[in-house]
N, C-alpha and C positions, 0 to 999 in steps of 0.2 A: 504494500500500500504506500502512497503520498500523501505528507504534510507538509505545503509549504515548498514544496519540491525537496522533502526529505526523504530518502529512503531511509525505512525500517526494514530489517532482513534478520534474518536467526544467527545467532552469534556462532561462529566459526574460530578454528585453530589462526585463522590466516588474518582475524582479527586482533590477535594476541598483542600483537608490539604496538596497536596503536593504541591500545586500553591501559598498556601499562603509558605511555607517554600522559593518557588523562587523569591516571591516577598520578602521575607527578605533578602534573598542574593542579592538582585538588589537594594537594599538601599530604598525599596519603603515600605511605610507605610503601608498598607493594611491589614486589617484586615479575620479573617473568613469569616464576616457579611459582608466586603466590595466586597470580592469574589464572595458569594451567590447572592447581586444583580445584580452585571454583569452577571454573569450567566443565571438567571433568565430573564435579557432582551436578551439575546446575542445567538450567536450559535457557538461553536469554535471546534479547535480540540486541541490534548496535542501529545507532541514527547514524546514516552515509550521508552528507553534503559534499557534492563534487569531488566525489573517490575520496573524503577525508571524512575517518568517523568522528562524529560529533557528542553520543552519546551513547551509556550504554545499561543495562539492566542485566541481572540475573535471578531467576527462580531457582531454589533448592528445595524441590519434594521430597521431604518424608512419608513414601509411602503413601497412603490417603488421610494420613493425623494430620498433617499440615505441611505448608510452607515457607520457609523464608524468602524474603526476597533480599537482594545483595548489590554492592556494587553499582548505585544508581550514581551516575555520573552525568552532568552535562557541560559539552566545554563551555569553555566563561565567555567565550564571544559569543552565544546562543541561548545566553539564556535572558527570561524574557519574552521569548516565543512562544510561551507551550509545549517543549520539547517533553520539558520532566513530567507532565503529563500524559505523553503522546507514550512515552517508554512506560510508564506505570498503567497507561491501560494493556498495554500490552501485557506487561508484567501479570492484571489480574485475567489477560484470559489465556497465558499459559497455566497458570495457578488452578484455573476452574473451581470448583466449589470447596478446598480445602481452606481450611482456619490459615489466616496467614498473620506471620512475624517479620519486623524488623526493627531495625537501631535507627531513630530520626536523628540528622542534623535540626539546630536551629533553624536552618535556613528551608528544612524541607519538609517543617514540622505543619504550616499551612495547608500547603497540598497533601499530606498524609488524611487531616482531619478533614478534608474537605473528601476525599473517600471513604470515609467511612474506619479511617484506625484510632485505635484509641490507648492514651496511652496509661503504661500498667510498671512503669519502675523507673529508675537513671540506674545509667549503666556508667561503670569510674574504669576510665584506663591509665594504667597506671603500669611505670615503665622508669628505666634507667640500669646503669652499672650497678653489678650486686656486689657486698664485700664478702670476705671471709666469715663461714656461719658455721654451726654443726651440723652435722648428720642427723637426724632425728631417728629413733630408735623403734624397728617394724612395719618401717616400708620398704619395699625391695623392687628389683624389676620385673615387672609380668610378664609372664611366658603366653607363648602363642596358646595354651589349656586356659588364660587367664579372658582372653577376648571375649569368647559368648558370656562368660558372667560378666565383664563391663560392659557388653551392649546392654543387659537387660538391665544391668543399672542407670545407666543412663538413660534408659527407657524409661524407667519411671519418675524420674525424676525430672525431663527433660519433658515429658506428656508426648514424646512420639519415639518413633522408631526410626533412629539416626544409625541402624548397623550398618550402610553402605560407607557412613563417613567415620565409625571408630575403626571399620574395618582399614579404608585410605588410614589413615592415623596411626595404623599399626604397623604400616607399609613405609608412611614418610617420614615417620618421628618416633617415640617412645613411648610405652607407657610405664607408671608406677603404679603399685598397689598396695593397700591395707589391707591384712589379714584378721578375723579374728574367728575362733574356733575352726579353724582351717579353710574359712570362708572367705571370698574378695567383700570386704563390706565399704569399700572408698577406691577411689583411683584416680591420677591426673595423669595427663596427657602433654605432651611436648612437642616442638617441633617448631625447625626452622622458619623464620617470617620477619619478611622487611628488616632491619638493620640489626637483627639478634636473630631471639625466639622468641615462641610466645608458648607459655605457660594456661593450660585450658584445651579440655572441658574438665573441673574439677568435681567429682562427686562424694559427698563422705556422711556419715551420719550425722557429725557436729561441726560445730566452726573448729575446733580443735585438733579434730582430722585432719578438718580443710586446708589448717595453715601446718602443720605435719608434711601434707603428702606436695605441699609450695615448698616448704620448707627441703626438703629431700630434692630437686631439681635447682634449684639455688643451693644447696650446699654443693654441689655436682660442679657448680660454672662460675666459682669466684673470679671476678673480673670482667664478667662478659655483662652485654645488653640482652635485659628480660624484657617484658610484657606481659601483664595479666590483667583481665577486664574482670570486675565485681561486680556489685548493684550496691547501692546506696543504701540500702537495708539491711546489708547481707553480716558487718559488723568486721571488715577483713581491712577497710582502704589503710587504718592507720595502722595497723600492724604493717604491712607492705608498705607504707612509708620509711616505717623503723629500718627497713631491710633491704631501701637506697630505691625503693620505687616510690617516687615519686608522681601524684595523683596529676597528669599534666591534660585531661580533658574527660571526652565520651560523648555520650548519646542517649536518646529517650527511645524507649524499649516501647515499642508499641503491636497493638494485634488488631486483626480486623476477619471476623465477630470476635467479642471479649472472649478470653478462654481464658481458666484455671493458670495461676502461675504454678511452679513447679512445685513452688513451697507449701500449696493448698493440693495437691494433688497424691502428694503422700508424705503423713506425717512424718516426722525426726529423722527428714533427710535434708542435708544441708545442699546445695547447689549451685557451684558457682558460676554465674552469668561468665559468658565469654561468645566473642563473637569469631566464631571457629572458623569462617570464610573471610575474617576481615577485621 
């Protein structure tokens, strides 16, 4: 279709290098490699003005629980137009009738509510060089026997069925886990992104867990650049201060119909907000 004389088209490999160039002009970290995996989980389309994309969106289905959407970008001499529109309807009719998520900028937070999202938390990213810390005592690394017990954790805690992406997770990054009675009952996830790594999807029973199984991936990388997204609720941003992550933004968490946070979905499970495509 045309808007404007814009082509919209389904996002391809061979859009790669010019999405990462919009993610530098949006001030976002992202890499080649960070690209390629959303892609790879996601299905989107890109705005083309005179062979040059202009815009871009991704959908990440869970399944039929729901979806995120990701990645909405439009470049800065185009906006104005209607673009972020034109890509977000799109967005909702690859989505079709699943409950959809995502992380509002301020600036994107109007058009969000004028379709119908609503918002349901603040999400804290929080980032910088980590110093020397200890190992914390009964996390260890998960073995590939550990991954169907972290999907279904994350399953419940997450309200969808994210096993295509702890599966990727397992492939391009690490996991860690918490045992107890010989059980996985907590685990964080790692992996390479934008000028470090990022630390996330954290699931554990307590916050105590939480900052355990943070705690064991930072003690792992004294000196290096982390990343770990929270929610403002969640009671974690100032300890990850203490631990040289410093709180330097984020975004407003929003859904569209309201759904259940993670934290109403199943008791004495802690959950740490992370935005695992971005």
């Amino acid at each position: 279709m045309q808007t404007n004389q814009i082509d919209v088209t389904a996002f391809g490999p061979e859009h790669l290098e010019a999405a990462v160039r919009l993610s530098r002009q949006a001030g976002w970290p992202h890499r080649l490699e960070d690209w390629q995996m959303a892609l790879t989980l996601s299905e989107g389309v890109v705005a083309i003005e005179d062979a040059r994309v202009v815009g871009t969106v991704l959908v990440t289905p869970y399944k039929a629980d729901c979806a995120t959407i990701n990645m909405v970008i439009v470049d800065e001499a185009m906006r104005g137009r209607g673009l972020g529109r034109t890509l977000m309807d799109a967005a909702l009719r690859i989505a079709g009738d699943r409950p959809l998520r995502l992380v509002a900028t301020a600036e994107g937070l109007p058009l969000y509510e004028k379709l119908g999202f609503r918002e349901t938390g603040r999400v804290l990213q929080h980032q910088g060089v980590v110093g020397e810390v200890a190992a914390p005592p009964g996390i260890e690394a998960a073995t590939a026997a550990d991954i169907d017990a972290i999907a279904a954790l994350d399953r419940r805690a997450f309200g969808a069925d994210r096993e295509g992406l702890v599966a990727y997770l397992a492939k391009a990054g690490e996991f860690a886990v918490l045992r107890r009675e010989g059980r996985v009952s907590g685990f964080a996830a790692l992996r390479v992104f934008g000028r470090g790594e990022v630390i996330g999807p954290v699931v554990a029973a307590d916050l105590d867990d939480a900052k355990a199984l943070v705690a064991y991936f930072i003690a792992m990388r004294p000196g290096r650049f982390l990343r770990v997204d929270t929610t403002a609720d969640a009671g974690l941003s100032g300890w990850l201060t203490e631990q040289g992550l410093a709180h330097v933004g984020g975004g407003i968490a929003m859904t569209k119909p309201p759904i259940h946070r993670a934290a109403d979905l199943v008791a004495n499970t802690f959950a740490l907000a992370n935005q695992a495509l971005g």
